[in-house]
C-alpha positions in Angstrom: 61.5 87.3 131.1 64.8 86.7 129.0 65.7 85.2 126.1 69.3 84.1 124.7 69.2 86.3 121.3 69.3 89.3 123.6 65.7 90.4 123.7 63.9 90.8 127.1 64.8 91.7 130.7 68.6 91.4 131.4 70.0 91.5 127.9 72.8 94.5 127.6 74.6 95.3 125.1 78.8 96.5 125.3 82.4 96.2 124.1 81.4 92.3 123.9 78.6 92.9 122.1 74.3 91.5 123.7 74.8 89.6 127.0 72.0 88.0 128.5 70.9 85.7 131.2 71.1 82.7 129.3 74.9 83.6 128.5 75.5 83.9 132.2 74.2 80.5 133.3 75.8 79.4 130.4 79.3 80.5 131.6 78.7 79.5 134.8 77.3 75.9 133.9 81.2 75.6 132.1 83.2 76.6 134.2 82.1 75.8 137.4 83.0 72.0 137.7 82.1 71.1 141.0 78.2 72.1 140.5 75.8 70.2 137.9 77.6 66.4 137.5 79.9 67.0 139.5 81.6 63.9 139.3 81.4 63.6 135.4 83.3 66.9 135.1 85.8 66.4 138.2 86.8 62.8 136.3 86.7 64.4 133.1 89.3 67.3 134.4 91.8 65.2 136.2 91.9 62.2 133.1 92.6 65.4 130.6 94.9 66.8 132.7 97.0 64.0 133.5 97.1 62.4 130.0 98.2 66.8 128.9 100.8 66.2 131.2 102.6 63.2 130.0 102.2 64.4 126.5 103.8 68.2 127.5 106.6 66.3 129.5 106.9 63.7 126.7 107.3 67.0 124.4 109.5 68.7 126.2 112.0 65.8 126.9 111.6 65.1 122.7 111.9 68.9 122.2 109.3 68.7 119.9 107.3 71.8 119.3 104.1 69.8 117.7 103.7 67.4 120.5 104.2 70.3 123.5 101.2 72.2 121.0 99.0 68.7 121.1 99.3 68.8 124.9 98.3 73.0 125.0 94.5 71.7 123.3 93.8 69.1 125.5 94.7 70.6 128.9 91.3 71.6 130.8 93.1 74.0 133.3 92.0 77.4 131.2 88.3 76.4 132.9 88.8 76.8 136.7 90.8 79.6 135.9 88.2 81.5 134.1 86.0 79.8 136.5 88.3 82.1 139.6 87.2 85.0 137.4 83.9 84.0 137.4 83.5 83.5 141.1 85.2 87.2 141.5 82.8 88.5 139.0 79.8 87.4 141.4 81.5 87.4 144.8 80.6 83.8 145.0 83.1 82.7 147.8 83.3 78.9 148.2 83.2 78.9 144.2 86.2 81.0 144.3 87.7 78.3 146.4 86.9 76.0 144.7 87.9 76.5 141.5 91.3 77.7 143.2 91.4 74.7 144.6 91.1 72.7 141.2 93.8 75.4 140.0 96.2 74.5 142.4 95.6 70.7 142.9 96.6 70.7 139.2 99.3 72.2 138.5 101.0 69.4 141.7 99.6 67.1 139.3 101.6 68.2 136.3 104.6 68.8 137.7 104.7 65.2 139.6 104.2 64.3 136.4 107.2 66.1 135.1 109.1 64.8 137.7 108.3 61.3 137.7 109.3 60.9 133.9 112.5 63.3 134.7 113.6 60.4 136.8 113.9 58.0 134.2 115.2 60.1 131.7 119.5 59.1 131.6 119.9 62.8 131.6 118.8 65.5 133.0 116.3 68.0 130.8 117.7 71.3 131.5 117.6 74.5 129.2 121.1 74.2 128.1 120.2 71.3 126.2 116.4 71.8 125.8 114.6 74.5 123.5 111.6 73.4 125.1 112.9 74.2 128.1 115.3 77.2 127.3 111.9 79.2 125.8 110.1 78.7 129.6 112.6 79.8 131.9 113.4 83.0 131.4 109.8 85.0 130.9 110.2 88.7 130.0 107.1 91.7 130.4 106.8 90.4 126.7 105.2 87.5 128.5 102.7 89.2 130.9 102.0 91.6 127.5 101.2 88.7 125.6 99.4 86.6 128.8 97.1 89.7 129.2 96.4 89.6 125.3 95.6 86.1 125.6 93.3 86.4 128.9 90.9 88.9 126.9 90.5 86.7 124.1 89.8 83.7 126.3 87.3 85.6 127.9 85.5 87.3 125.2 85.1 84.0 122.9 83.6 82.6 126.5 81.3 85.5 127.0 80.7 85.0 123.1 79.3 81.6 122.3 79.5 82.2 118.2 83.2 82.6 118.5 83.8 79.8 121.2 86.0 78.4 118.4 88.6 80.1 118.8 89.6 78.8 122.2 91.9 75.8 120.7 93.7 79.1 119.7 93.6 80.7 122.9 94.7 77.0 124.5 98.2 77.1 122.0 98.8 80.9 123.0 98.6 80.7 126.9 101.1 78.5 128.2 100.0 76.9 131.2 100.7 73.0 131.3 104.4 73.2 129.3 105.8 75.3 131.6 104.6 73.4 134.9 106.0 70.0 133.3 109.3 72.0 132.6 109.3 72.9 136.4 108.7 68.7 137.3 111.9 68.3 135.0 114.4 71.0 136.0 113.4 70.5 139.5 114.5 67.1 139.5 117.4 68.0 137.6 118.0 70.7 140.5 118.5 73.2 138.3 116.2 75.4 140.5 116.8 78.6 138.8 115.0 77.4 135.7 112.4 75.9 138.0 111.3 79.2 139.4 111.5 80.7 136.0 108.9 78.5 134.4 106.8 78.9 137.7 107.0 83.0 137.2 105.6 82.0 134.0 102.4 79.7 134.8 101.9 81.9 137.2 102.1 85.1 135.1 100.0 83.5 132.7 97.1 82.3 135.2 97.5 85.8 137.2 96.5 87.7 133.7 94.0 85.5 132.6 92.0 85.9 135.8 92.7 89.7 135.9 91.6 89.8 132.0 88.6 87.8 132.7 87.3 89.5 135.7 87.7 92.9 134.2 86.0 91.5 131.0 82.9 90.4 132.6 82.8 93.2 134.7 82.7 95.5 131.9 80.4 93.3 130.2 77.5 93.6 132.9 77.8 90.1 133.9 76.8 91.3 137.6 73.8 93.1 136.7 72.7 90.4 134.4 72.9 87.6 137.1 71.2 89.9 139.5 68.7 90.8 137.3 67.7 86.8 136.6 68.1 85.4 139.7 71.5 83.8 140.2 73.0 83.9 142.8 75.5 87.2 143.5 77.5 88.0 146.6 78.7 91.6 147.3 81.9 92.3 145.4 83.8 94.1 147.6 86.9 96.7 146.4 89.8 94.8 148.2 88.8 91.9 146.2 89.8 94.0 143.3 92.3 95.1 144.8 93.4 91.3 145.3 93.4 90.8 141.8 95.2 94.2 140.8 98.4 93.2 143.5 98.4 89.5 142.0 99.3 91.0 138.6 101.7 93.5 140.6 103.3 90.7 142.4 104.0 88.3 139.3 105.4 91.3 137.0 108.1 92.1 139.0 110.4 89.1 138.4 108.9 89.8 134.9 110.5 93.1 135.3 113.9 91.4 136.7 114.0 89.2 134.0 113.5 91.6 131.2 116.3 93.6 132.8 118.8 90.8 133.1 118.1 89.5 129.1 118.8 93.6 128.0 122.1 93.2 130.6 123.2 89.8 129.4 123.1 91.2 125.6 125.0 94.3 126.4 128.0 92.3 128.2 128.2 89.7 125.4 128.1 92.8 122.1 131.1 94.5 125.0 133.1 91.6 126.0 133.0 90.2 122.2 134.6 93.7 120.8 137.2 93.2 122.9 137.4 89.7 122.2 137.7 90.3 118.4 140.2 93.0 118.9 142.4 90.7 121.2 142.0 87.1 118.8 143.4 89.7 115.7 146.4 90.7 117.9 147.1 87.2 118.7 146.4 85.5 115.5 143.3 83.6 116.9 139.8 83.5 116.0 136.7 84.0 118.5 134.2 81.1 117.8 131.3 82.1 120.4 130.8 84.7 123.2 127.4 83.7 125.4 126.7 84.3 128.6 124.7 82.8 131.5 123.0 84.4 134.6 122.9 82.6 138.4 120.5 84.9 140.0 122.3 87.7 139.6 125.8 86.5 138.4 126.7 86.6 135.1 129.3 84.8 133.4 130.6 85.2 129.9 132.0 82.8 128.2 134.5 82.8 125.5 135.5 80.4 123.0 138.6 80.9 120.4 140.3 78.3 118.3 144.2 79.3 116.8 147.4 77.7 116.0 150.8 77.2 118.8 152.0 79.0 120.8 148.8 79.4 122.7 147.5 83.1 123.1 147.9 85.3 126.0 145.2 85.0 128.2 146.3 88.1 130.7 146.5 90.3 127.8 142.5 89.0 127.3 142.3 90.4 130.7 143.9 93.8 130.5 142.0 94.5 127.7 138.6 94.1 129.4 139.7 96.1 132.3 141.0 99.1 130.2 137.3 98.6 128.7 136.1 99.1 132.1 134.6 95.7 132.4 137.1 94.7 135.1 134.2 93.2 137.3 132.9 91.0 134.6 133.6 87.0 135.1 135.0 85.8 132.1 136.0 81.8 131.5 138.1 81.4 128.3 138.4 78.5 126.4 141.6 78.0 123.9 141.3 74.9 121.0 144.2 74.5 119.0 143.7 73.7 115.2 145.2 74.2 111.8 145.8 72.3 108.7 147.0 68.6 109.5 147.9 66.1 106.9 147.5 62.5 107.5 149.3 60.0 105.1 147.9 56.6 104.7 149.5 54.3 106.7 152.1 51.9 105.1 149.8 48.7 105.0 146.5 50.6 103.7 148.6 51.9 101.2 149.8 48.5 100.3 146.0 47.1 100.1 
């Protein structure tokens, strides 16, 4: 005999607080779409998903924060992904699969999506000219920190029904259909760097929110609870685990790459731009911008410095980066003359 205020056979208490049976067929009655109506929920998932994915691509190609936010609430996808955990949780194999399945079918969905409206866009919506874009390509360990973050909360207001409002929260702080538009658009665009980096994030994201969620309801005695009121439980067995463990391993390391090329592209821009500054004042020029950009692996650095004839010496530029010991670093310079320029009315506009 259970109840769902935690009294009775089943009920245990933890770091989520009173779990019962009732919670667990709860849960399970959510996120498992294909059992109960299953076609009420299928058609409710893919109309909520696709009409998330034209308003995150329409976002994105706007660059409009508050539209690519609206899409974050009504995207279903944070379901079969808790509902992966779920299946882990109880060893339940074809519901794994399943809700996999659902996983994968629709994140082709959004980024066909994203692709589709790239095409008749006139230009192409890349990260130079994007901060939509820009902010999804390059995912740091900041990212997986704040995925993991994220995952627990997700899975704690699920295992807690009280709190279940706080998942519109949880839906703005993961990032799951934004990024998989921004993959339809650069990929069409063929910028395929940016493509894979907003795939390292989805998948970063959806890697820690089943590794956060499986650990949660572990912890929270979700097996035992199940067992204990007859639902069904498979045997969970340690490479499973293990599974879940080497899918979080496997996602941080271009994390790790990433984080390592951001700290790198800093340091050459604050090095090349002392020696920029010191070269403009010998010449009489002004530096306007020093950035720099990474192809997998490459970077570049980019200067830009505006002066008055005669134009300045570029090899001196040069020598001055190699006597800094940055003689293997790529630099492209661009020179724009200016100054004062006085422009007299014309002879008939003065007359009028």
């Amino acid at each position: 005999m259970s109840s769902d205020n935690g009294e009775g056979y089943g009920a245990k208490v933890n770091i989520v607080g009173t779990v019962t049976p009732g919670d667990v067929e709860r849960i399970s009655g959510k996120v498992f779409m294909t059992e109960g109506d299953k076609s009420r929920n299928l058609s409710a998932f893919w109309v909520l998903l696709t009409l998330s994915a034209v308003i995150a691509t329409a976002g994105v190609i706007a660059d409009s924060t508050a539209t690519v936010i609206g899409a974050m609430i009504v995207a279903p996808l944070m379901t079969p992904i808790l509902g992966t955990a779920m299946s882990i949780v109880l060893a339940r194999r074809r519901a794994m699969l399943r809700s996999a399945s659902l996983v994968a079918g629709g994140a082709l969905l959004v980024i066909a999506v994203g692709y589709l409206l790239g095409l008749v866009m006139p230009v192409s919506v890349v990260a130079e000219t994007n901060s939509q874009v820009s902010g999804r390509v390059n995912p740091g360990i900041i990212d997986l920190v704040a995925a993991l973050a994220t995952g627990l909360v997700g899975a704690f207001a699920l295992l807690r029904s009280e709190i279940s409002d706080t998942l519109p929260g949880v839906a703005i702080a993961i990032s799951l259909v934004p990024p998989l538009a921004v993959i339809g658009l650069t990929a069409e665009a063929e910028a395929w760097q940016q493509s894979f980096g907003a795939l390292v994030l989805f998948s970063t994201n959806v890697a820690a929110i089943i590794a956060t969620g499986t650990l949660l309801m572990l912890l929270a005695g979700v097996r035992d609870i199940a067992k204990g009121s007859g639902i069904q439980v498979g045997k969970l067995r340690g490479r499973t685990l293990f599974g879940v463990g080497a899918m979080l391993f496997v996602v941080s390391l271009p994390l790790a790459v990433g984080s390592g090329n951001v700290l790198l592209k800093h340091y050459l821009v604050i090095q090349v731009q002392d020696v920029a500054d010191k070269w403009a004042e010998q010449e009489d020029w002004v530096v306007t911008d020093v950035s720099a950009s990474n192809n997998f692996g490459d970077f570049t650095v980019s200067v830009s410095a505006i002066g008055q004839p005669p134009e300045a010496n570029k090899q001196a530029f040069r020598r001055m980066l190699d006597d800094a010991e940055l003689e293997n670093v790529d630099v492209e310079m661009t020179l724009l003359f200016g100054g004062q320029v006085d422009l007299a009315p014309t002879e008939s506009n003065a007359d009028g």
